[in-house]
Structures are given as structure tokens and as C-alpha cells.
N, C-alpha and C positions, 0 to 999 in steps of 0.2 A: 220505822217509827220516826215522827218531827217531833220537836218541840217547838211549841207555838213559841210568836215573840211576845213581848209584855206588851201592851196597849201603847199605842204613839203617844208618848207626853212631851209635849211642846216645850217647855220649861229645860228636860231635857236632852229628848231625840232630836235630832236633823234627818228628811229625805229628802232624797232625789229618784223621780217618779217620770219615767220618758218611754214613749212608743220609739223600738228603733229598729232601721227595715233591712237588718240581718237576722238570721234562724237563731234559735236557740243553740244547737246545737254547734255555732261558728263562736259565739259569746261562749261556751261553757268551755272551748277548746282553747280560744284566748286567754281565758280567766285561770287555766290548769293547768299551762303548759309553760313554764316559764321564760322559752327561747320566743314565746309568742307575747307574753308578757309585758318584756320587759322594752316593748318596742311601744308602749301607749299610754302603762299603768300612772305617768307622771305627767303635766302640762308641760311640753318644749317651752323653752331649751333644758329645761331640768332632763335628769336621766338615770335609767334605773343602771346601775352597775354591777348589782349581784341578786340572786332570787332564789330563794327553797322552798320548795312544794313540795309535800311530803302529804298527799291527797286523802287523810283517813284523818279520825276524829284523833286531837292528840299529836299530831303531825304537824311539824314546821309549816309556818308561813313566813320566811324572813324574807326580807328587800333590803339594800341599800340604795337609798336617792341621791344624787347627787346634781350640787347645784352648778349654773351655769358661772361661777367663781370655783369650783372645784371641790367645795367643801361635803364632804358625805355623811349624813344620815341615815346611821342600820333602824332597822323597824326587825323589830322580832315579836312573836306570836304563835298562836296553835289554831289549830280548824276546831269549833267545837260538834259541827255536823256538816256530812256533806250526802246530801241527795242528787246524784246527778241527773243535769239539764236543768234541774227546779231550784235550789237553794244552796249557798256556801252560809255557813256561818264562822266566823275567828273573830278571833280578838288579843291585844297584847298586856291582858290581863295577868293570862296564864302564857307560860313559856312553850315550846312543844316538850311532851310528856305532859301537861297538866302541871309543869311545876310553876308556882305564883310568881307573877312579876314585879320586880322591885318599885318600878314609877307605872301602873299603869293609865291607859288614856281612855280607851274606848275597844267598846266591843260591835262588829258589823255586820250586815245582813245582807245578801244579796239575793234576789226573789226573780227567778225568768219565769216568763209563763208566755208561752205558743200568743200570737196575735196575727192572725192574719198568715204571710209569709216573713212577717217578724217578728219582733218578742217587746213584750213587758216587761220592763228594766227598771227594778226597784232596789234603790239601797238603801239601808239606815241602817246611820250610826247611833247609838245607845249612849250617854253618857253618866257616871255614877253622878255628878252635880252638874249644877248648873252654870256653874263657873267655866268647870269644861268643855261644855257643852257651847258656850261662849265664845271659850279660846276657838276651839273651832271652826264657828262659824266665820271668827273676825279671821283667823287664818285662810278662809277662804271656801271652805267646803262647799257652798253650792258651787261659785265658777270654778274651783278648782275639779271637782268631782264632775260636773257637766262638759268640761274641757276634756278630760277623759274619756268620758261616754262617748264622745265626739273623734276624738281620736283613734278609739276602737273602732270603731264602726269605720273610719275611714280604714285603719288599718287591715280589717276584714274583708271589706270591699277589692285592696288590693294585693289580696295575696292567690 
């Protein structure tokens, strides 16, 4: 069973919506495996320096980022569904177990779907306001999140 996501509201969703000419199957194994991960999930020079995937509804999603100064930012999170090849969903709402998060930011959506000999690469982030929703963007989420997509897809290519 899915659950659908809410309706795109602009106010305060963001997507990022791209044809890209690896399988599905090469995306799903990137996105779930975190020694494969942690080689794309940031725009260089940024870097991912620790990763937990714990692949089931409920299960860790943590990253630390860290910048090209040194300085690291953990991200923690849980999967709230996972269909594999077709959909991850997390967010760092809830902690892994379901337990609530103290600051949360956004919940996210990742959607592949078969195109050709590539895939349909959809993400969106959810945000409870619009403020949020804001920070985020002016943080950078389309080129930051585009620069990603870009960098997997390179990273696929050569492995």
C-alpha cells in the first residue's frame, strides 16, 4: 500500500522534476546504499561524512554534511515509506522509531518511474509554512538539489 502525497501547493512545496538517462534500478541503489551515497548526495566541495540507512518505514535516515571550511551538519530523520525502484518517502519531522523531532524542517518525496532506458526523477519537499518553505528555496534547493541529480547521474555513469 502508498500513500498518496498532498496536492503540490506552491506557497509551500518546492519540485525538482528531470528526465535522467540512467535505470531506475542504478538511482534506487544510489539513493539506498549509503557507501554509494555519500559520494553525490551534497554539491562539491561540500561532503557527506557519515550516513544511516536503515531502509524500512521507521528507520534512520541520518547524514552528516560537511562544509568545504570543515564545519558539519547531522541531519537526522526516518523513512516514512519505502516502495522499491518507485518511491522513498522521510522526513526529519519524526526521528527514526517515529519519535518527534525537536526543530523540524521538511518532509521529502522521491518518485522514479521507468522512461525510456531512464527514469523520471521527481523530488518534493513539503513544507509546514511558508517561511520554510522560503528558507529553503533561498538556501538553494532548485540548484542545490539539481547539482545533485547531476552528480548522481555522473556518479552512476561511472561506476
Amino acid at each position: 500500500m502508498t500513500f498518496p502525497l498532498p496536492h503540490i501547493d506552491p506557497e509551500l512545496d518546492l519540485v525538482l522534476d528531470r528526465e535522467i538517462d540512467v535505470p531506475v534500478e542504478l538511482v534506487w541503489k544510489v539513493w539506498t546504499t549509503p557507501e554509494h551515497l555519500q559520494h553525490w548526495f551534497v554539491p562539491k566541495p561540500w561532503t557527506i561524512t557519515d550516513c544511516t540507512i536503515e531502509l524500512r518505514p521507521g528507520g534512520a535516515f541520518n547524514t552528516v554534511m560537511r562544509s568545504p571550511e570543515g564545519e558539519e551538519f547531522p541531519n537526522s530523520g526516518c523513512y516514512l515509506e519505502v516502495v522499491p525502484f518507485e518511491r522513498l518517502i522521510f522526513t526529519d519531522t519524526l526521528l527514526p522509531g517515529f519519535r518527534p523531532a525537536p526543530a523540524p524542517f521538511f518532509t521529502a518525496g522521491l518518485f522514479l518511474t521507468p522512461h525510456g532506458s531512464g527514469t523520471r526523477y521527481k523530488a518534493v519537499a513539503l513544507h509546514g509554512d511558508s517561511a520554510a518553505r522560503q528558507k529553503h528555496e533561498a538556501m538553494g534547493f532548485h540548484d542545490g538539489w539539481g547539482t545533485v541529480v547531476s552528480q548522481m547521474v555522473d556518479y552512476i555513469k561511472a561506476m
